[in-house]
Each structure stands twice: as C-alpha cells, then as structure tokens.
DRENZAGU-432620 format. One line per 3 residues: number of its first residue (from 1); their letters; for each residue x, y, z of C-alpha. Coordinates in Angstrom, 1 decimal. Example, Ala and Ser with C-alpha at 12.3 -4.5 7.8 and 13.67 -1.06 7.14 Angstrom:
% residues 2
1> as> 12.3/-4.5/7.8 ~ 13.7/-1.1/7.1 .
//
This chain:
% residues 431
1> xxx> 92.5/87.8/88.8 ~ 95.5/86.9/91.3 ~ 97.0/89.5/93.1 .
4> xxx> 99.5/90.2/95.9 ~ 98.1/91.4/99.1 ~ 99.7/95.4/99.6 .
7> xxx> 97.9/96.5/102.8 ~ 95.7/99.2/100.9 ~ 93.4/100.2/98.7 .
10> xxx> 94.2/99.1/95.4 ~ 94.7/102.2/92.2 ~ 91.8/102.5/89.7 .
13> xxx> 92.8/101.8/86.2 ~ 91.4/104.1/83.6 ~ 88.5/102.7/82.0 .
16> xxx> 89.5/102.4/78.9 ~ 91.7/99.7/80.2 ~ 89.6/98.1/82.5 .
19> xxx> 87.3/97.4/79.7 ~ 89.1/95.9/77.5 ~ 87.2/93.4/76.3 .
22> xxx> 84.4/96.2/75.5 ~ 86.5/98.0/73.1 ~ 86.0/94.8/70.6 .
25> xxx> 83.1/94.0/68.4 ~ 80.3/91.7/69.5 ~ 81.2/88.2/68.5 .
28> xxx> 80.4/87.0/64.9 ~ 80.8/83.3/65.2 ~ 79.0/82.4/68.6 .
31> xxx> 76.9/79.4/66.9 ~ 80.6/77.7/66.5 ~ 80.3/76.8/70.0 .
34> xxx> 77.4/74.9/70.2 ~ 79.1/71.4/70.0 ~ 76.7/68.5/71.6 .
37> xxx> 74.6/71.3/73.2 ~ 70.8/71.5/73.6 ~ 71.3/75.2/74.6 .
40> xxx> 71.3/78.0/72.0 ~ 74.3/80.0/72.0 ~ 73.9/81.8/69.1 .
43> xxx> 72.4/84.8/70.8 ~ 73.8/88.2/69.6 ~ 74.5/90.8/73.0 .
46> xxx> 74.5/93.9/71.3 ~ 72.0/95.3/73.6 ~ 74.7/94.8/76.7 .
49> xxx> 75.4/98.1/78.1 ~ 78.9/99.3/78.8 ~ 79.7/99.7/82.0 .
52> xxx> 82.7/101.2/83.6 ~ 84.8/99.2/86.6 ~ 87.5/98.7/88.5 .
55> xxx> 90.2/96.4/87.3 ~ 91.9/95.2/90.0 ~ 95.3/93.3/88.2 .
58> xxx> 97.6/91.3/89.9 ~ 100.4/92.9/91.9 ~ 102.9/91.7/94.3 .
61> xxx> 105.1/92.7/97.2 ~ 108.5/92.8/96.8 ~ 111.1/89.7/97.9 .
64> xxx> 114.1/90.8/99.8 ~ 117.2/90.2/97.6 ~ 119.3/87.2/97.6 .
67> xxx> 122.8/87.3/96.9 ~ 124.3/84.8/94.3 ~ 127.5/83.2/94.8 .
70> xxx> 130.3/82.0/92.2 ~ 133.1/80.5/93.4 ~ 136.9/79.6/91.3 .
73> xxx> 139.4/77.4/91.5 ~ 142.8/76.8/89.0 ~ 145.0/73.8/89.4 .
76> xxx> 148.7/73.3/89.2 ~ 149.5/69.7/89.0 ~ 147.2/66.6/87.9 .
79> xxx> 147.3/65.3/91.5 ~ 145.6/68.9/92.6 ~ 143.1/68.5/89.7 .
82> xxx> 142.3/64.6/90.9 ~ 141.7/66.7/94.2 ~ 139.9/69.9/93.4 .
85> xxx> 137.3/67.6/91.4 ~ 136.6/65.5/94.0 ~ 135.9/68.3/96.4 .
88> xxx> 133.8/70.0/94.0 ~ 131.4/67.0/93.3 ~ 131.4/66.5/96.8 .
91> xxx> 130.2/70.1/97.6 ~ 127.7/70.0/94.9 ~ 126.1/66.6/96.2 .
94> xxx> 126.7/68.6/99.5 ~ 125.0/71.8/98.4 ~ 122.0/69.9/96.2 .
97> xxx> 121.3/68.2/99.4 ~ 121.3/71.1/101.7 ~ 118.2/72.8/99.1 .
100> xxx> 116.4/69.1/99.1 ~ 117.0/69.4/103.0 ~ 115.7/72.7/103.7 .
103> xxx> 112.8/72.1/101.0 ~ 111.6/69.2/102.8 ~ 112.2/70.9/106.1 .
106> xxx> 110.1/73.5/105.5 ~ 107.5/71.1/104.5 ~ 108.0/69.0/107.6 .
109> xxx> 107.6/72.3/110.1 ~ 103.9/73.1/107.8 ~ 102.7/69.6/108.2 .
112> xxx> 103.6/69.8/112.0 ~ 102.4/73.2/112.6 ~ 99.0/72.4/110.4 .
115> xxx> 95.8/70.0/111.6 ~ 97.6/66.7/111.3 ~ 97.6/64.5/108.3 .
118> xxx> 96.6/61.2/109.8 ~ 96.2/57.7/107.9 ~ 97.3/57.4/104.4 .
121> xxx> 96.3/60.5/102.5 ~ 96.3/58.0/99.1 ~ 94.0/56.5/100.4 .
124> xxx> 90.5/58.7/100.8 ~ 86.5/58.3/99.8 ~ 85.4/60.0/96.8 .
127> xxx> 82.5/62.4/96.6 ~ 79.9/61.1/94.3 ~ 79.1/64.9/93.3 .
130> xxx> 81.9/65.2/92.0 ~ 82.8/64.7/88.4 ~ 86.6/64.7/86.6 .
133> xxx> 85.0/66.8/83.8 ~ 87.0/69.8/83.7 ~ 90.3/70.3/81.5 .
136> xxx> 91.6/72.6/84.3 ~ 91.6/74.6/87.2 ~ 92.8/77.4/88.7 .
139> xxx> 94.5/77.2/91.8 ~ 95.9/79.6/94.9 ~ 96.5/77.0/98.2 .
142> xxx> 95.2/79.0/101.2 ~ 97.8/81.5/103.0 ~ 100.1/81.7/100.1 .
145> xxx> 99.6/85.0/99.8 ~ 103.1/87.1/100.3 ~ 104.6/88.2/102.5 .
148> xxx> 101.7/86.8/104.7 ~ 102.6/83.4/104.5 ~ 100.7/80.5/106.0 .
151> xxx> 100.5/77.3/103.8 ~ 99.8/74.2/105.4 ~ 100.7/71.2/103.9 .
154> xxx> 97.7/69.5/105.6 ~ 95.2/72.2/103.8 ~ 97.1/70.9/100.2 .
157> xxx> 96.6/67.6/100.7 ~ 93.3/68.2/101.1 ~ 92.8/70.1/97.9 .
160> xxx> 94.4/67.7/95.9 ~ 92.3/65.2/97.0 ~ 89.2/67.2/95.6 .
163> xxx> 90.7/68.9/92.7 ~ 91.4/65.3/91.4 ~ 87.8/64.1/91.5 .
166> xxx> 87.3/67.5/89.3 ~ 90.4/67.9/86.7 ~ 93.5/66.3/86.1 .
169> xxx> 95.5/69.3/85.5 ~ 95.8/72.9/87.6 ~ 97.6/76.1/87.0 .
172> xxx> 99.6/78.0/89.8 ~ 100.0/81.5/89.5 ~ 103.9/82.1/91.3 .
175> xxx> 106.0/80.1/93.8 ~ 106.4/82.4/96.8 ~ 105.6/80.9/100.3 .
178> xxx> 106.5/77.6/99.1 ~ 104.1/76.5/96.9 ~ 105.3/74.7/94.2 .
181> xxx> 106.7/72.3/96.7 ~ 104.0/72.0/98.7 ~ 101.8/71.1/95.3 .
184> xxx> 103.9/68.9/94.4 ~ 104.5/66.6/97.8 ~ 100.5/66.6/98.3 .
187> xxx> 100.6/65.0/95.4 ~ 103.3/62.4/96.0 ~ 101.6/62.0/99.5 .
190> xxx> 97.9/61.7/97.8 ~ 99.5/59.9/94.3 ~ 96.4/61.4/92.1 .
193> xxx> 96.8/61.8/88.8 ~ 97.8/65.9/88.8 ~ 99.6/68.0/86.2 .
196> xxx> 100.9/71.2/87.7 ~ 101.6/74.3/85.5 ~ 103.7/75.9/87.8 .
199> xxx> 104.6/79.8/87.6 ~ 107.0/82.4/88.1 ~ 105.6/86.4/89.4 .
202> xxx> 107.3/88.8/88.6 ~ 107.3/92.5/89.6 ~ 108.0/94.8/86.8 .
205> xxx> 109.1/97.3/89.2 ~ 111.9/95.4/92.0 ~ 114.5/94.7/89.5 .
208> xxx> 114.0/90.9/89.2 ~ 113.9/91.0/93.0 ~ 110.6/88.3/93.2 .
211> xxx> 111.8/87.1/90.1 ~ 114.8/85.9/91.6 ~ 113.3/84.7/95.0 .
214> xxx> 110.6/82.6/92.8 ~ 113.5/81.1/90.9 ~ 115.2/79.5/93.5 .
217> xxx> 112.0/78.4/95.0 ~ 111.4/76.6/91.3 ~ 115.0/75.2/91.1 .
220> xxx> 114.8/73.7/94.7 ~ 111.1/72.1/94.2 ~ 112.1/70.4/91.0 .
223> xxx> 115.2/69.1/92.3 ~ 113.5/67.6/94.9 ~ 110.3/66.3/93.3 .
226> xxx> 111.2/66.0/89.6 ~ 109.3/67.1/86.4 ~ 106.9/64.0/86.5 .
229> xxx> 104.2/66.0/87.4 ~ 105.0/69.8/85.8 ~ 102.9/70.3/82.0 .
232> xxx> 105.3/73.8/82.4 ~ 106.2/76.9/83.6 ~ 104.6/80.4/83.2 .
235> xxx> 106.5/83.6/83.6 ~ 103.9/86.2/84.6 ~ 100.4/86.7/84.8 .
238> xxx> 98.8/89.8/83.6 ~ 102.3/91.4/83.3 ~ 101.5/93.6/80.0 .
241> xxx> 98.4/94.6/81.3 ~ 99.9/95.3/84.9 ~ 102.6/97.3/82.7 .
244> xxx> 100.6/99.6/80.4 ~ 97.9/100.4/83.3 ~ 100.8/101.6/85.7 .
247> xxx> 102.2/104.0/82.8 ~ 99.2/105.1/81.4 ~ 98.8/103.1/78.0 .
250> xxx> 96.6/100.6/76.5 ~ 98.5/99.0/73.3 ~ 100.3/95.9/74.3 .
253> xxx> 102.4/96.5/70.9 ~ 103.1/100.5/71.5 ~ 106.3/101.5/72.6 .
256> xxx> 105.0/101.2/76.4 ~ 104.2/97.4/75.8 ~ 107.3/96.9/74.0 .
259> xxx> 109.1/98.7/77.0 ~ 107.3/95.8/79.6 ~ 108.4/93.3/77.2 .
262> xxx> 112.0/94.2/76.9 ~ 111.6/93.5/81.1 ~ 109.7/90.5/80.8 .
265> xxx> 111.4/88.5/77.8 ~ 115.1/88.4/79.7 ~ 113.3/86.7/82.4 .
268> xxx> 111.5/84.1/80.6 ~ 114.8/83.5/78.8 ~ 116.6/83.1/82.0 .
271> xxx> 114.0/80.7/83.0 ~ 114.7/78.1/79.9 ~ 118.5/79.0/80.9 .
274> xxx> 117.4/77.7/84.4 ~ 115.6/74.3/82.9 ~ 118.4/73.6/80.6 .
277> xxx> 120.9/74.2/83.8 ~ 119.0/71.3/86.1 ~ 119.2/69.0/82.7 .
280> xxx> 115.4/69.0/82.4 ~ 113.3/70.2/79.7 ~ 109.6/71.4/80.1 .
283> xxx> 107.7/74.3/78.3 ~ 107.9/78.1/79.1 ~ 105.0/79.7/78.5 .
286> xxx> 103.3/83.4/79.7 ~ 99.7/84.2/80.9 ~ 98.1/87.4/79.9 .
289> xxx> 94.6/89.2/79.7 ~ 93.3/88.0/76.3 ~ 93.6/90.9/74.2 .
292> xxx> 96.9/92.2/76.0 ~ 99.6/89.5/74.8 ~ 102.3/91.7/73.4 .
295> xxx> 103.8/89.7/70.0 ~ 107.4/89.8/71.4 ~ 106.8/88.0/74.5 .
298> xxx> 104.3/85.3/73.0 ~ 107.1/84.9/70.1 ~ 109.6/83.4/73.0 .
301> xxx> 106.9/81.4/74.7 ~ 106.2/77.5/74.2 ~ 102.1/78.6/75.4 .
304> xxx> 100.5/81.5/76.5 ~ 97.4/81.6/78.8 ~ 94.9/83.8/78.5 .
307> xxx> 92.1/85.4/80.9 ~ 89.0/85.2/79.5 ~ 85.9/86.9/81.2 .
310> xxx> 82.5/87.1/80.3 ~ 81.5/89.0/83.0 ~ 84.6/91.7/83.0 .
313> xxx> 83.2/92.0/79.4 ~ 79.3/92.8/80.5 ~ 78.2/89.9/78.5 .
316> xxx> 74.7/88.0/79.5 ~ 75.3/84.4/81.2 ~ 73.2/83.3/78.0 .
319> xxx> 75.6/84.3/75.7 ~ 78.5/84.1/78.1 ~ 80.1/80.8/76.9 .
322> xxx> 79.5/81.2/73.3 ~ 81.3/84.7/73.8 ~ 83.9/83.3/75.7 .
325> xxx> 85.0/80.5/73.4 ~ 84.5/83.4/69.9 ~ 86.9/85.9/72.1 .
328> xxx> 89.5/83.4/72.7 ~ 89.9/81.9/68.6 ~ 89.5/85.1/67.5 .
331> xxx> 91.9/87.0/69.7 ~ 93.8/84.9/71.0 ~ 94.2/81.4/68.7 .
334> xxx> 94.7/83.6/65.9 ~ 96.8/86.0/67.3 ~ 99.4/82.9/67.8 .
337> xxx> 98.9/81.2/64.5 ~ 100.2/84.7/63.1 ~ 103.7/84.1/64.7 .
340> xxx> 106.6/81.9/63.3 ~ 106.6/80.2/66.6 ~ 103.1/79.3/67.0 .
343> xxx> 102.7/78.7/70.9 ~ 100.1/76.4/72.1 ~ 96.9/78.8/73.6 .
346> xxx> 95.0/78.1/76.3 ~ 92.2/80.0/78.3 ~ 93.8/80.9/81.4 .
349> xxx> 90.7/82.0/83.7 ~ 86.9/81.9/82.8 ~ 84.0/81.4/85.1 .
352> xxx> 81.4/83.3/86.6 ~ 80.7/84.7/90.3 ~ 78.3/83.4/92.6 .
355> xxx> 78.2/87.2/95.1 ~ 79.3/90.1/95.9 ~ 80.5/92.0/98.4 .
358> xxx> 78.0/95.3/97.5 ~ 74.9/95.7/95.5 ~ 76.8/98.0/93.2 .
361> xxx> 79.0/94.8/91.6 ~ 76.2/92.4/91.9 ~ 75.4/92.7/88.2 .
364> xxx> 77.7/93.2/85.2 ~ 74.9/94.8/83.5 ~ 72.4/92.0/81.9 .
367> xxx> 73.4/89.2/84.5 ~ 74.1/89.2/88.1 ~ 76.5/87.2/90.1 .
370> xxx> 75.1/83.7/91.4 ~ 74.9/80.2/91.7 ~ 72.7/79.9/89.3 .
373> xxx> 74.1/81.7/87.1 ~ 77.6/79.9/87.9 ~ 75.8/76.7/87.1 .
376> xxx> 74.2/77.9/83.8 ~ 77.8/78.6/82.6 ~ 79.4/75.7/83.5 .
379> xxx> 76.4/73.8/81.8 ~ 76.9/76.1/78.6 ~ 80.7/75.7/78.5 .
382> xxx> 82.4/73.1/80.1 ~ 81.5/70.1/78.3 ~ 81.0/71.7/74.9 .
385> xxx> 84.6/73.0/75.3 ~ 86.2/69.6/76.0 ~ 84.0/68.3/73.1 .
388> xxx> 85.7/71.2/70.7 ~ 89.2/70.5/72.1 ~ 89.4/74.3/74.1 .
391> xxx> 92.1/73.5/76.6 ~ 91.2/76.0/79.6 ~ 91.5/76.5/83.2 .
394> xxx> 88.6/76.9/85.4 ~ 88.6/79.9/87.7 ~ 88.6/78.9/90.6 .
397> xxx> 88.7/75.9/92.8 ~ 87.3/77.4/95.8 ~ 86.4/81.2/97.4 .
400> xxx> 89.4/83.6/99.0 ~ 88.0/85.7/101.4 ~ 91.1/88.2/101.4 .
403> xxx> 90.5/89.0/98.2 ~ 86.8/90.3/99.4 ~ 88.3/92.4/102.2 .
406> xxx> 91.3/93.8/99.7 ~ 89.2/94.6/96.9 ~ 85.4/94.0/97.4 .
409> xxx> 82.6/93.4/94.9 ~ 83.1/89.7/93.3 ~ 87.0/89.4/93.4 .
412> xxx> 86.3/86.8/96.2 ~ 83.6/84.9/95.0 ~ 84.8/83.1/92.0 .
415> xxx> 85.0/79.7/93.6 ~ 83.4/75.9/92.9 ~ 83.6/75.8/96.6 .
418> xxx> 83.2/78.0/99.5 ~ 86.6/79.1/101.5 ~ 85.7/76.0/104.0 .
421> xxx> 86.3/73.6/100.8 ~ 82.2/72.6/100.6 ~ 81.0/73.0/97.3 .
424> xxx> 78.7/75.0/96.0 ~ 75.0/74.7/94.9 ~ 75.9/73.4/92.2 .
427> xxx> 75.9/70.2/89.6 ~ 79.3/69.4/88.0 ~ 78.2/67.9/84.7 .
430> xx> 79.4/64.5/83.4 ~ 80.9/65.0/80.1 .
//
C-alpha cells in the first residue's frame, strides 16, 4: 500500500495475483474475534462476489550509487603504531561527527525552509477527540516520497504531536528523503512517548542500489539519535509480492519466490551485520502481503508484518474485522509457529477507505468506501484486537493525495485524517 512515485501509469498485475486473498476459503473461525464486543461478527461472506482489480504494489525509484571506501595502514615500529592509532581514533571521532553533522544539518536547512516551529513543541494542547487506543499506525511524513523530496521537519513535529494522542508506536515504510531522522528528532523536540519501527526499501531490480542509500541513511540516524526510541527495523515491504508479480508467478515458495528471496535474505543479513557494527542490538524483521511471506525470508527475521485487507479481499464491512483477525492467525500466526525460529507476527496494514477517486472503485463488491464504513471498522476491530492481544498497525494516519493522482480509485483515501491533518468524521473509541 506504499509505493514510490515513477511518473506513469503503474503495470496491471494479473488477477490471480491481485486477488490474493480471494483464492482462500471463507473464514471458519470468525466468532473468535468477538472479544468484549456487542457486535456480531460471526457472519459467514460466502455470498461476496469476486471481483477483479488492480494491485498497485509498492515500487521505488532507484538511488544513485554511493561508493564505499576502505582504507589500510601497516606499522613498523611501536612508536608508529602509538601514532597510526591515535590518528585513526581521531578520524573516526572525525568522520562519526561529520554524519552527525550533516544529519543534523540537513535537519536544520528543513526546519528553516518549513513554517517555523515556534515555542516549545513539548509543550502542546491535546485534542479531546482524540484517544491513545490504537496499538499502531502506519506512517509516510508528507513529501517523502523519492526522488521528490520535500520533508519538513515542522510538518513532523506536527504529526507526532497527534499520532501520540492516537498510538504509542508507528511503522515507517523506508528511510529515503531523510526520514528516519526527521522521525526521530520530532520526537526528541516533542518528547512523546513513540516507538518507531523504522524500515529499509529495497528494489529487487538496482542491485542493492536503494538498499545501500537507505543504509547509510539508517547508520547515520541511529548514530545520532540512538535506539531509545526504534522497536526495529524492516527490510522490505511487499518485496515477494512485488517479485513474483513482475516475473509472472504467484507462489511465494516456487522457484520464482525462492529466486526474490535469495535477493532479499543477503540484505536483511547485512542489515543485522550493520546493527551488530554500531554495537546496538534491535530486531530485523520483514513486511509482506499476508499470504505472500516466502518461509526462507521469515526464517531469518526476528518479526514479520503483514498486510491485511478486508476490502482488497471483497469482504463486507460487517464481517470485515472478524475476517481480518481469522486471515491473519490462520495465515499468517500459524504460518510462523511452523518455523524453528518462530518470528513475532504483526498485522502490518488494515483499515478501510473513506472515497474514491471514480465510481468504478467506490465499492469492493458488498461495501463501499466511506466514513461510515471506516468508523464501523474501527468500532468492530480496534478495541477487540487490543483486548485479544493482535499487535497491528493501523493504515493510515492521514490521506496522500499523490497517491490519488498516481494511481486513482481508493489508494489515497485510507487516512484517520484528511491530507490537511483534520480528522475525519469519525469517533476514535476508548478502549
């Protein structure tokens, strides 16, 4: 549901891939969900209708390379050891303080260039409406799109002043455009209490190229802000889907799956190598569509994340959170339980949109997209999945308007809030 703006119209997947989630049996079990609920999820949706779409998967541009430099040095005497040493630590404080530099630099020139942060951003007035009941939410700052980037730290701050009134953790989906930094000083400026699962995006087809540039981005953020505030990091998002739909497969455990894996599993390895290298330790996990996790990558993850969508699935909002919470234990939970290492699962995305862009994706088949409907979910799910200990990530926190004139139909309408950060009409529940 994140995806890198290319300048053109995106490719249609073939539709046996697209809809996925159709190609499984209605759920079996959807009375499980009803934990502390007056509403009656046990309703079977065998009558939904299958309906072909577009899957529009994430894709990104390609980062320009950046060279990597090793240097050596020998020794001859003790005195020229004493001396080579001392040089070296001095160019590492030198060079470790040249990232923090340019890190906070680039931070400096947003917050300058941005509608000024004025007073102490710590300190601001709460909105009664909102409630701190969700586990999580997804998150993409404004302009942080690549290459078209545009963050401002001042837009950030902002966000982090409302998320935290809504959740205590988010999700990030890559670091381009320098957003795991700018995440994590709004929330040093702000001091709310924030988790950040920040993310690495790669491109299965550059040759590590925006692996690489997301790296660095990663290593210089956490050398200048810490881990305090990181749950992890997740290498990719929809990368196994991405990978069977541009070469024409649909197993995530055929030979073409295995063939994304074998790209995808030296990164996330090189990613832990990364951690271990700054001396800090924090999970690695992957995020995936639900039913697309291939067993190789999950097997060398601490937690994967998937995407979970009622609607992509053409399930009725009165069945859709029942649905969504069977899917995700019976695909997903169990899938990991199955594998020696046993990574922690969360739901990645799930929601519901309020519009669309034409009357042809308005409806998913039994339900249309709307504020109601948006409200009947999060009424149906959110609550009852804290009560039943579902850790899952809201999609989204607010509207992205590119994502309306890239792709159309409901990719842009997914928010709590409008693009203009006021929130929807809508009741956030107090569990």
């Amino acid at each position: 549901m994140y995806s890198q703006y290319q300048g053109s119209s995106p490719s249609i997947a073939n539709s046996e891939l697209n809809d996925y989630y159709d190609q499984l049996p209605p759920p079996h079990r959807l009375s499980s969900f009803s934990v502390n609920s007056t509403t009656n999820l046990a309703e079977t949706h065998s009558d939904v209708p299958v309906r072909n779409r577009t899957y529009y998967g994430d894709k990104r541009g390609e980062f320009p390379e950046t060279p990597l430099v090793e240097e050596k040095a020998t020794s001859r005497s003790s005195k020229r050891r004493w001396i080579f040493w001392g040089l070296l630590i001095v160019g590492l404080l030198a060079v470790a303080g040249i990232i923090v530099g340019v890190v906070l630099s680039q931070l400096q020139k947003s917050s300058s260039s941005s509608s000024s942060i004025t007073g102490d951003p710590s300190q601001f007035s709460a909105d009664s409406r909102l409630k701190q009941s969700f586990y999580g939410i997804a998150y993409t700052p404004q302009d942080s799109i690549y290459p078209n980037c545009n963050i401002q730290l001042a837009d950030v701050v902002t966000d982090m002043q409302l998320l935290s009134q809504l959740t205590s953790r988010i999700r990030l989906y890559g670091s381009d455009c320098n957003t795991t930094a700018m995440v994590l000083e709004a929330i040093q400026l702000t001091k709310v209490n924030m988790t950040v699962f920040i993310a690495n995006y790669p491109d299965a087809t550059d040759n590590g190229v925006a692996y690489d540039r997301q790296k660095t981005a990663i290593e210089s953020a956490i050398q200048a802000y810490g881990i305090d505030h990181i749950g992890g990091v997740t290498v990719g998002n929809e990368f196994i889907l991405d990978y069977l739909d541009a070469n024409g497969a649909t197993d995530p455990n055929g030979s073409v799956g295995n063939q994304g894996a074998a790209i995808l599993t030296p990164l996330i390895d090189d990613t832990k190598s990364m951690l271990q290298s700054l001396g800090v330790t924090l999970k690695v996990g992957n995020a995936d569509a639900g039913s697309f996790f291939n067993d190789k990558v999950l097997a060398d993850v601490d937690y994967g994340m998937a995407n979970v969508h009622p609607w992509f699935a053409n399930v009725s909002i009165d069945a859709a959170a029942g649905w969504t919470w069977d899917f995700f234990e019976d695909t997903d939970v169990a899938l990991a339980q199955n594998l020696s290492n046993k990574p922690d699962m969360s739901i990645a995305e799930t929601g519901w949109p309020t519009n669309s862009s034409d009357v042809g994706n308005e409806s998913n088949g039994p339900s249309i997209a709307s504020e109601a409907n948006l409200q009947k979910f999060i009424d149906t799910f959110v609550c009852q999945a804290n009560a039943n200990g579902t850790e899952y990530f809201f999609f989204e926190y607010f509207d992205e308007p590119w994502k309306t004139v890239q792709f159309g139909g409901v990719e842009g309408y997914w928010g709590l809030f409008y693009s203009n950060r006021t929130l929807k009409n809508i009741e956030i529940p107090d569990c």
